[in-house]
C-alpha positions as CSV (number, residue, x, y, z in Angstrom):
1,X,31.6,-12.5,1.7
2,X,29.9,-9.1,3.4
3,X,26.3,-8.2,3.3
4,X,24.6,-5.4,1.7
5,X,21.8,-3.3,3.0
6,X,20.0,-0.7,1.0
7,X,17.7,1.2,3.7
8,X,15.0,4.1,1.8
9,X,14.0,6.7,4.6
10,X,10.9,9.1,3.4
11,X,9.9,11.9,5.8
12,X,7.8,14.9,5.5
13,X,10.5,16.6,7.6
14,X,14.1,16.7,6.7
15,X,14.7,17.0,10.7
16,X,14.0,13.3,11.1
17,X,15.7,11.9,8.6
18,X,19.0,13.8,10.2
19,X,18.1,12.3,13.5
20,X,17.5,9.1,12.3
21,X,20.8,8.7,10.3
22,X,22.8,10.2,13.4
23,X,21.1,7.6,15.6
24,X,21.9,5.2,13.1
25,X,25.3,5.4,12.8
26,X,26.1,6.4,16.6
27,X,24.7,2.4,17.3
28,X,26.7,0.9,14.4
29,X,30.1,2.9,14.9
30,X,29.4,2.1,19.1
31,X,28.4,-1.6,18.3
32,X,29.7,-2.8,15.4
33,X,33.1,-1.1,14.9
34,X,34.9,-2.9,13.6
35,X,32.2,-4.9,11.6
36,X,31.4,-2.1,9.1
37,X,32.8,-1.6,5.6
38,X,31.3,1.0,4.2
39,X,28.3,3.3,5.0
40,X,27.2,6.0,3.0
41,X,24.4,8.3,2.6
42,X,22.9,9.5,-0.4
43,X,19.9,12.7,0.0
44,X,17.4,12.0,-3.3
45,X,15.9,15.4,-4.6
46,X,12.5,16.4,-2.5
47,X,9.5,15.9,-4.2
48,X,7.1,19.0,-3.7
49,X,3.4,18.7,-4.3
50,X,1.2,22.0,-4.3
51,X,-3.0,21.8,-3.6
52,X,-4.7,24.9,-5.2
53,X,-8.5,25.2,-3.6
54,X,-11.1,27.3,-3.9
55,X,-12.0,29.7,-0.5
56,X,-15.4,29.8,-2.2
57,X,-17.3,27.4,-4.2
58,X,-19.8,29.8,-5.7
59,X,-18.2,32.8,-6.7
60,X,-15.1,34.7,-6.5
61,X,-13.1,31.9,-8.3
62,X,-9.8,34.2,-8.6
63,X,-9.4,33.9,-4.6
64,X,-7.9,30.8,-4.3
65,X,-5.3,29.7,-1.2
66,X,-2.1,26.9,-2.4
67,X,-0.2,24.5,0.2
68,X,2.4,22.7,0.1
69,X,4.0,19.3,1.2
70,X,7.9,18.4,0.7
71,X,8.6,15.0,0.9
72,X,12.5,14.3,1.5
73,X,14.3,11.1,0.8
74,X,17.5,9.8,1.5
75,X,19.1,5.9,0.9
76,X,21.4,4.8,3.0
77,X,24.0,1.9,1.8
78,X,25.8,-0.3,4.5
79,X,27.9,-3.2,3.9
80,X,29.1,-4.9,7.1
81,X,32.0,-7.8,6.7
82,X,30.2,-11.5,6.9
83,X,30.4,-13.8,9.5
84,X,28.3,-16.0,12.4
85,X,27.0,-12.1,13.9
86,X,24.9,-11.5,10.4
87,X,22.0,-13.1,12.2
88,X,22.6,-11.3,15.3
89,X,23.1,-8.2,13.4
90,X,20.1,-8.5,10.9
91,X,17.8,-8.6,14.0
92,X,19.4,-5.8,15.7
93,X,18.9,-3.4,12.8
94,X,15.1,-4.4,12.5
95,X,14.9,-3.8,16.1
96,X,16.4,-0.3,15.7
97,X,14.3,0.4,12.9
98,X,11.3,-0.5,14.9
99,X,9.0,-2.4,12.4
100,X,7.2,-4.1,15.5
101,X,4.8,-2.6,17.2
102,X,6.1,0.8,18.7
103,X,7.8,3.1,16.4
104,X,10.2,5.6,17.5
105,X,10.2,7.2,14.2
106,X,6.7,7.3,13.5
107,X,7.0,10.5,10.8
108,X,9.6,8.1,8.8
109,X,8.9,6.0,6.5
110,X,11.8,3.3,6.4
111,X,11.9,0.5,3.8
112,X,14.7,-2.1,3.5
113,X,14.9,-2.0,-0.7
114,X,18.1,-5.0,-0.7
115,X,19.5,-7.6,1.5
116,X,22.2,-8.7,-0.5
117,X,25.1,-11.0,0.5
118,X,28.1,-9.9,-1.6
């Protein structure tokens, strides 16, 4: 039996997301070496959002400015082999993550989409 995570990570910045997985996998390779099966990342395509608005709202309704915001995504898939360190292991990954009160990766958006035991 092994358990299954399926982790989502959103960012507005493609930097975090890098550092997050890099952080991510430096404590499971360091910790858990021999505990991990498989751990793979997968980058979904950015969605891109533009915002046209008027630089006057009386007249002159050809000048108009556009922005921009990129959202990146990326799912990460780990299965770890099953045994009494699940517990132990669960709670160390929601500690990394930081879904308490401080949050060291406050421009991420990280859900946990499956717990799965396989």
């Amino acid at each position: 039996m092994h358990l299954s995570y399926i982790l989502k990570v959103k960012s507005f910045y493609i930097r975090f997301i890098y550092i997050f997985i890099k952080k991510l996998s430096f404590i499971l390779r360091r910790k858990l070496k021999q505990k991990i099966i498989f751990f793979k990342i997968i980058f979904l395509p950015s969605k891109k959002k533009i915002y046209t608005v008027l630089k006057s709202p009386h007249v002159n309704k050809k000048s108009k400015e556009q922005f921009q915001s990129k959202k990146y995504q990326a799912i990460l898939h780990i299965i770890f082999k099953n045994n009494k360190i699940t517990k132990i292991l669960h709670l160390k990954i929601l500690k990394f993550l930081n879904l308490g009160k401080k949050n060291l990766f406050l421009p991420l958006q990280i859900k946990v989409l499956e717990k799965v035991i396989i």
